[in-house]
N, C-alpha and C positions, 0 to 999 in steps of 0.2 A: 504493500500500500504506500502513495506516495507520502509525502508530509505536508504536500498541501491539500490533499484527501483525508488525512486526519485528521485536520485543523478543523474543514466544515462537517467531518462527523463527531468532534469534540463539540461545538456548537450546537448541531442535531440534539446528540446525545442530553446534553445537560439544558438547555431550552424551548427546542420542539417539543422533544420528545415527552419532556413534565410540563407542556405546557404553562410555560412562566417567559413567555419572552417579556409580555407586560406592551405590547404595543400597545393597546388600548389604553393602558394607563397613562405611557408619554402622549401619547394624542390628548389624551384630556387637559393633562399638566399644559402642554404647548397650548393647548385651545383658552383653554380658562386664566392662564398668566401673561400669557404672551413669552415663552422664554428662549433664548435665541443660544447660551451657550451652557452648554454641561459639563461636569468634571465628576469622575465615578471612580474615586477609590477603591480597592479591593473589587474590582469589575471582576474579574479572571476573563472569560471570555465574553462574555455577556455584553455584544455589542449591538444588540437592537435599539439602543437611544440615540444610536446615528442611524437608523430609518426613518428618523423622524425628527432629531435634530441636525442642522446641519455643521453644528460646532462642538464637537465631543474631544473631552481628555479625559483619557483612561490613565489609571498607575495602578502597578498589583506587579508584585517581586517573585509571582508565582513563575517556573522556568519554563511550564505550559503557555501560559497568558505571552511570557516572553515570544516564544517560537510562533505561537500562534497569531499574533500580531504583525511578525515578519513577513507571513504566507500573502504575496499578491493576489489569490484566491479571497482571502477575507477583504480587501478593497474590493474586487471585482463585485463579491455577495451586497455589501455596501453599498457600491453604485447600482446593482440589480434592484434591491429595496425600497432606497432611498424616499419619499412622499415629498421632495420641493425639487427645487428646478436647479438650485444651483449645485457647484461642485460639491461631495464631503468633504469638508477639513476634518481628519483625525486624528490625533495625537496619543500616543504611547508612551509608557514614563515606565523602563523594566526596571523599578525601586520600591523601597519602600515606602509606604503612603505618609509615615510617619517624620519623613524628611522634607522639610519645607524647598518647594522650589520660588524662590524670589518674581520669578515671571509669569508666574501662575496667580500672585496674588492681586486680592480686589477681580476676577477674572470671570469670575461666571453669575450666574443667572441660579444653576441649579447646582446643589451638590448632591450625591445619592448616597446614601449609606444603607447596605442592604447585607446582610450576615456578616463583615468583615471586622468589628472592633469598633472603637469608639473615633471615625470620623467624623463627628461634630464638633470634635473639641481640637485631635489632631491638625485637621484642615479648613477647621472656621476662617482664616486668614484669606483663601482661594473664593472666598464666598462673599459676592458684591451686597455690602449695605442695602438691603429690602431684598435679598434676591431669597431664595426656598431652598431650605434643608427636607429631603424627601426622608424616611429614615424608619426601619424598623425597629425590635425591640429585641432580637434575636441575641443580641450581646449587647443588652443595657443600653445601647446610645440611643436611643428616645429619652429613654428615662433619665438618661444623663444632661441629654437638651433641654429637658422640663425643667432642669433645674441650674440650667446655663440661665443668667438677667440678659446674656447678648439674642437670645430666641426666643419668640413667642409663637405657641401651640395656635396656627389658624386655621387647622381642618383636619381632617381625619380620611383616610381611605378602607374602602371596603369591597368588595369583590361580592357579588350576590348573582349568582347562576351564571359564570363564566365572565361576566364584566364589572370593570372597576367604576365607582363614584366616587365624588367626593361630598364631605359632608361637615357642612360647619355650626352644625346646631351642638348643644350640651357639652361643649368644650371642656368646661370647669368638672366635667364628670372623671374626666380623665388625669391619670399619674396619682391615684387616691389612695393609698398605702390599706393592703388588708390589713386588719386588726390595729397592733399598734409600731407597727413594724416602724420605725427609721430610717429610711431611706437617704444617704449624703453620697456628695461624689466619690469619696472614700470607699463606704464602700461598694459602691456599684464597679469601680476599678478594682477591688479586692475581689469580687463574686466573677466579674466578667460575662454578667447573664443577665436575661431580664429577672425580676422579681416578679410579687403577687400583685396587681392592684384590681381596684374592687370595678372597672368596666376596662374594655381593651381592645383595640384595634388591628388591621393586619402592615398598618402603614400610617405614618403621621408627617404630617406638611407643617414646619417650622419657617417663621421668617427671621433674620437675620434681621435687629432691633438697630445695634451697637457691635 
């Protein structure tokens, strides 16, 4: 098999195939904010946000992510995709997300954080004043933004019979500690996970305050 045949059945595999590309979600996000550029830490391959964006930077230190990003076939899948008219710009960063790149900052519209660690707090710097922290809960970093003063909780997502909404009603329900639990940045960096709170989402839309 070649390596640029692995590359889009790595793709396949971990996107198609689980059905999580999440197009319907960027379509929303692009529809409803207007957002023109994204920055997706911890991506690994997962590059459907340039089907839809036309300004994507990915970083993930993964040696997969690395090769797979090299492969001319994933630009060509790209250009085959793509939903606007102009060129893709894409950008590839084979490091870790954890290392500030100075050209990156103040730089996008959108950041994603979606299982990789706590990118809200790592790469808030790459994330333009009013731009949108997209962000699950899978390794604390929701729960970690809730409790950043530089982010404010402005919506929720949720997925109900194969597609995403979003949803800005009963906000203040969410990040509510079961019982009497204590929740601080400590130790949500000590646990590395989400915690219990008493309602919960599969995705939370943060803006960039300060």
């Amino acid at each position: 098999m070649s390596r640029a045949k692995d590359a889009l059945q790595t793709y396949q595999k971990y996107y198609i195939d689980r059905d999580y590309e999440q197009l319907d979600l960027f379509q929303l996000l692009k529809s409803e904010f207007g957002i023109s550029s994204v920055i997706y830490p911890g991506s690994f391959v997962h590059v459907s946000p340039s089907f839809v964006f036309q300004t994507v930077t990915y970083i993930d230190s993964d040696k997969n992510a690395k090769l797979f990003f090299q492969e001319e076939q994933v630009q060509a899948l790209i250009q085959h995709r793509k939903q606007y008219k102009e060129a893709p710009s894409v950008t590839f960063y084979g490091a870790d997300y954890s290392k500030i790149h100075s050209e990156l900052i103040d730089s996008c519209d959108l950041l994603i954080s979606q299982y990789a660690g706590f990118i809200s707090e790592a790469c808030k710097a790459y994330l333009n004043i009013d731009g949108l922290l997209l962000v699950n809960n899978s390794h604390a970093d929701a729960g970690l933004a809730a409790l950043d003063k530089d982010y404010k909780l402005i919506a929720t997502v949720h997925r109900d019979k194969g597609k995403y909404r979003i949803s800005y009603s009963a906000l203040e329900a969410y990040f509510v500690p079961k019982g009497k639990t204590s929740i601080t940045r400590e130790s949500l960096h000590g646990l590395g996970r989400g915690v219990g709170y008493t309602k919960t989402a599969p995705l939370y839309i943060f803006r960039r305050v300060s």
